[in-house]
Structure formats: C-alpha cells, structure tokens
N, C-alpha and C positions, 0 to 999 in steps of 0.2 A: 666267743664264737665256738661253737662244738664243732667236733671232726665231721660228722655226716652233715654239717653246711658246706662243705667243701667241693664245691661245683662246676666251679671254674677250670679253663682249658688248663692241658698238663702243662705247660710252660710255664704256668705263673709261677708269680714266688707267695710265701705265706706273706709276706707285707701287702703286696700288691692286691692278692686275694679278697683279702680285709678291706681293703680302700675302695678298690669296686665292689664290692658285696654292700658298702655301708655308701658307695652312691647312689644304687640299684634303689635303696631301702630309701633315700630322699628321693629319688625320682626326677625325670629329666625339666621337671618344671623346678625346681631348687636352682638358685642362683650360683650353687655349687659345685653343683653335677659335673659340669664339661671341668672344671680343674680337678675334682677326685677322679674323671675315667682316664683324663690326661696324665696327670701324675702315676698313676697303676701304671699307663704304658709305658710312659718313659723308664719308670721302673724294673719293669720288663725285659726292654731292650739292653738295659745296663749302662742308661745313657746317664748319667749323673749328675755331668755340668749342665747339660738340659735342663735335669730335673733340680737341680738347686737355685736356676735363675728363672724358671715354671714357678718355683715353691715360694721365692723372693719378692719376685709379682703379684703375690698374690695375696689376698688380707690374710688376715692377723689368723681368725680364728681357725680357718679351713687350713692353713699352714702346719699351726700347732696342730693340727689332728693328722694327718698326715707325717709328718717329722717323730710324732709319739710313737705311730704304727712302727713306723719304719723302726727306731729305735729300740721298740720293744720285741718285732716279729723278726728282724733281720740287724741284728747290733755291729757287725761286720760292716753292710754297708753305710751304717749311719759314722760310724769312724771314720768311715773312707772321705765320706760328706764336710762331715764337720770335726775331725779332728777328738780329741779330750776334752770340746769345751762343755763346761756344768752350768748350768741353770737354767732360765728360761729361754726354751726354743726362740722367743721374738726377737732375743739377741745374738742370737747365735750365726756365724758368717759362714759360706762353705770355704774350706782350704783352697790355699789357691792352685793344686796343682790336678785339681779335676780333669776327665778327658771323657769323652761318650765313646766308648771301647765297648761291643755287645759282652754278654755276660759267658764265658767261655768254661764255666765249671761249676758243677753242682752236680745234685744226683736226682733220679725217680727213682719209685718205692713199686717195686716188681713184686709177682707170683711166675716160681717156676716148676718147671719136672725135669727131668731127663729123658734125652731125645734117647729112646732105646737104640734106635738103627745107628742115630749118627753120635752117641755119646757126646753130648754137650748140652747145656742147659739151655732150654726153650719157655715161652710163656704162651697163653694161648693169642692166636691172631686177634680174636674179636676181643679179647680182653680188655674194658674201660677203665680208666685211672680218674679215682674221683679227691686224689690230692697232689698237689701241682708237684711242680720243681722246687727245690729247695739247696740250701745252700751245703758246703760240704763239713760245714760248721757244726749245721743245725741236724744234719745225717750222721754225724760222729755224736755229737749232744744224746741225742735220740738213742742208740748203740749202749752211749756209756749210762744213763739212765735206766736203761735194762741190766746191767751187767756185762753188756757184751761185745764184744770185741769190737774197737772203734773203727779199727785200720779196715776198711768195709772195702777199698779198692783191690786190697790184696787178700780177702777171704771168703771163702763163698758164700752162699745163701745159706740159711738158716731153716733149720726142718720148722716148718709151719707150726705144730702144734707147740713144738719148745715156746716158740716166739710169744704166740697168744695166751701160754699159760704165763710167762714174761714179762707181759703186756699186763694181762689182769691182776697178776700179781701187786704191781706197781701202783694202777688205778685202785684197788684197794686200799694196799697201804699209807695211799698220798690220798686221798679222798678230803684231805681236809685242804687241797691244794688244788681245788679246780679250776680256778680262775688265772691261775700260774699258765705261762708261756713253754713251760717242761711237760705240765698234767697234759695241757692240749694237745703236743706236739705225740705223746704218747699216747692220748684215745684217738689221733686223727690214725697212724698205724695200727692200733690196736681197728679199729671199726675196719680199716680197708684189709689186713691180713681176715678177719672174719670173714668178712663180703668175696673173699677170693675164692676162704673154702667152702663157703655154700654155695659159689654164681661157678664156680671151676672145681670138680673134688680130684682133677688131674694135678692140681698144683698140689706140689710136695714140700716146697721150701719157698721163702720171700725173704726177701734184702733189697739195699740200695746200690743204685745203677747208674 
C-alpha cells in the first residue's frame, strides 16, 4: 500500500487501515466483508480479546489475512495477541490474559508554527490528516529510521524542510526496499510533511503527537 492511499479517519491504526482499505476493495457483496470491517474496528478500539475470539470464528483464510496485517503493520499488538508463537497463524492460540482495554497511547503526525502572540506551537484549524494514529513503537521506528531523535514526547517539532530532505533522503537510498513496512511507514510521512507545505506554507515544523 503506498502513503497517499491513506484515507481513512485519524484514529485508525496502519493495521486496521490496511484491513478496511482491502474490504472496501472486495466490496460489501464478498462473503468477507463484514469480518475485515469488524475486525479493523475492534482493532480500533483496542479490543483484543474481542478481536481474537472475532478472528477464531472465523475461516481459515480471512483469519490468516488479517493476523499477517496485524503482525506485520502493528507487531506490538500481535504480541499482545498471540505471545512468541512461530508458525502458521491457523494454529496459533490468543494468550490467555487478554482484556478489551481502549487503546490509550500512540501518536498523530502534525504540522506546526508558532503562535507569535501566545508563544506556543499551533497547527492550522482546518488542517486534514490523511494518516491515522499509530503506535508509539512505530513513531519512534519512524524517528530512528530518519536519524532522528526518538524520544519524540520529550522533543519538539522538527523544522519541516530538515525532515523532507530526511525523508527523501532515506526513500532514495532504500529504494530497493519498497515493499518493506519501514520504506512505507517513511513515504506515508515523507507524502503528508509535503502535502502540509504546499496545503499550509504557515507550517514551520512537523512531528508526532
């Protein structure tokens, strides 16, 4: 999936993203449909033991497609799920100590400036976010993949132009690595720090929030 498919509401997560994007794409006549939109929400929510007894119910092959996402776009929560175990997802069991707990931490990928009058960082109101929520994992992944500083809750925004020449940099030099979950995760930022300074040229800086 490339970063400018990235359409869905800010909340999601890049697993979940994937899972409805690729039910949209079977369409609501697919005998599959209602478990890929089901699954993305519970997903969502950060319901888990939901979504692991959702996931259990459900055949073989829609399972494994979903369990891949999830382990590949979000490996944090596929841990949480299923523990260390290796092989094929059909055998795979959830841990028994699941809870449907909402998801209470992560970050969005901001444009800011500085508020001249009130000295502190602002973004613009009408401002659109065209990649979800994500995890704090996958915000520090992201960071350290550029070179730059992980600990993103305790540093500020990033001058915008550093970041994009950053950004491009990396997409060059990794070009042989598109298909990678790191290449995407850095052209889905690289696309939306661009789109901030064309659609906003007040925005000065961009980081995660």
């Amino acid at each position: 999936m490339r970063a400018h498919e990235f359409t869905e509401d800010k909340g999601s997560t890049l697993a979940s993203r994937t899972i409805s994007r690729y039910a949209d794409e079977i369409g609501p006549d697919s005998m599959d449909y209602d478990m890929f939109k089901k699954s993305a929400e519970l997903l969502d929510a950060g319901k888990l033991k939901s979504l692991a007894q959702h996931l259990y119910r459900a055949d073989t092959s829609p399972r494994e497609y979903v369990m891949k996402v999830i382990s590949k776009k979000d490996p944090d929560t596929f841990r949480k799920m299923y523990g260390d175990q290796e092989g094929y997802f059909s055998t795979m069991e959830p841990v028994q100590d699941l809870t449907d707990s909402e998801i209470n931490e992560g970050a969005d990928f901001y444009g800011y400036y500085k508020d001249k009058e009130k000295g502190y960082w602002s973004y613009p109101k009408d401002m659109k976010f065209n990649i979800g929520h994500v995890s704090n994992v996958t915000a520090r992944s992201i960071l350290g993949s550029l070179g730059l500083e992980r600990d993103f809750e305790n540093t500020s925004p990033y001058p915008i132009d550093e970041f994009i020449k950053a950004t491009d940099a990396f997409l060059r030099i990794n070009a042989q690595d598109k298909d990678s979950v790191e290449y995407e995760n850095v052209e889905a930022v690289h696309q939306e720090a661009t789109r901030f300074k064309k659609e906003h040229p007040e925005i000065t800086h961009v980081g995660f929030n």
